[in-house]
C-alpha positions in Angstrom: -5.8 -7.6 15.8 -4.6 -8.3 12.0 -6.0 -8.8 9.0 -5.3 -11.5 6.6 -6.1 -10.6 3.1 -7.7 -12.7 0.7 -7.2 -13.6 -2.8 -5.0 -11.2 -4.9 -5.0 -8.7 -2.2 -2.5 -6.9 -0.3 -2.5 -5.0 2.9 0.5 -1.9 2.8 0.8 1.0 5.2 1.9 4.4 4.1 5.1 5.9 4.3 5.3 8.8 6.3 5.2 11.9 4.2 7.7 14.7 4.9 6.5 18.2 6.4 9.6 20.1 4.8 10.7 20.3 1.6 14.7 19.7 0.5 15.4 23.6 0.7 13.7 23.4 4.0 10.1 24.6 3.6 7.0 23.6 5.8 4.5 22.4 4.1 0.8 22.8 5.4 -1.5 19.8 5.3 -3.3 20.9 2.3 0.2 21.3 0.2 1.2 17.5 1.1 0.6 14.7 -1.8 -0.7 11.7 -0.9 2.3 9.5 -1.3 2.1 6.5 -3.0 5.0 4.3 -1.7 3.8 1.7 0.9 5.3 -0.6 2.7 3.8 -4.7 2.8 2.3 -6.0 5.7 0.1 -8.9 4.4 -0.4 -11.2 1.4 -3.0 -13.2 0.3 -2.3 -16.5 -0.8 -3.3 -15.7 -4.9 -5.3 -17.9 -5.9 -7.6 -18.3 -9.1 -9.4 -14.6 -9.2 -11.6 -13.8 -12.1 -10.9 -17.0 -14.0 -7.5 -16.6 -14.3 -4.7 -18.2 -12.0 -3.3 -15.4 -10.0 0.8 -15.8 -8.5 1.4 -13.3 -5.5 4.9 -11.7 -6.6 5.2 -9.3 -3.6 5.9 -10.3 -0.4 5.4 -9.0 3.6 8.0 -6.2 4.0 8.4 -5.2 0.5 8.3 -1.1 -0.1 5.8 -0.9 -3.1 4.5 1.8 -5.4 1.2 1.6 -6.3 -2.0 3.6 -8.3 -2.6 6.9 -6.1 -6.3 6.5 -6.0 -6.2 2.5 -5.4 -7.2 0.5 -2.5 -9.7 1.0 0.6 -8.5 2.5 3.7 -9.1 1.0 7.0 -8.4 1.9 10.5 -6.8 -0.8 12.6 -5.9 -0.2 16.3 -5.7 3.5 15.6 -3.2 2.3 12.6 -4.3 3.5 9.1 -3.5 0.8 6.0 -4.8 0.6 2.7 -6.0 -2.7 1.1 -5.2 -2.9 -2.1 -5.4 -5.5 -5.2 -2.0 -7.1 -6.6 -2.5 -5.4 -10.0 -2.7 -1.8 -8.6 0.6 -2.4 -7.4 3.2 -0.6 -10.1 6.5 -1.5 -8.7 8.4 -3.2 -5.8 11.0 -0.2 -4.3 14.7 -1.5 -4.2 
């Protein structure tokens, strides 16, 4: 199954998040942040949104940076992604 967003909306999985710290630490699951950098796995085609004409300027396979609180998460074939709106989106990873 897939999901193909609408609008302005985006549809990025996580990156993992690392267990050990540089100096070699394990961290328990409460000590882990919530990372914020994503990578894109659907677009939506933009559009008009709110009155305002809206131009997609990410595209599928970009790593992204986006709010930390942003987007709803969904649970696709035992796969967790977030769907989140083009202007939560901070930055496009290089």
């Amino acid at each position: 199954m897939q999901i193909k967003p609408l609008f302005d909306k985006i549809v990025v999985k996580m990156a993992e998040v690392e267990e050990t710290t540089k100096s070699g630490i394990i961290l328990t699951g409460a000590a882990k942040e919530k990372p914020q950098v994503a990578e894109v796995l659907a677009v939506g085609p933009g559009g008009v949104v709110d009155g305002k004409e809206v131009k997609m300027e990410v595209k599928v396979g970009d790593k992204v940076i986006f709010n930390k609180y942003a987007g709803t998460e969904v649970k696709l074939d035992g796969e967790e992604l977030i769907i989140v709106k083009q202007n939560d989106i901070l930055g496009i990873v290089e």
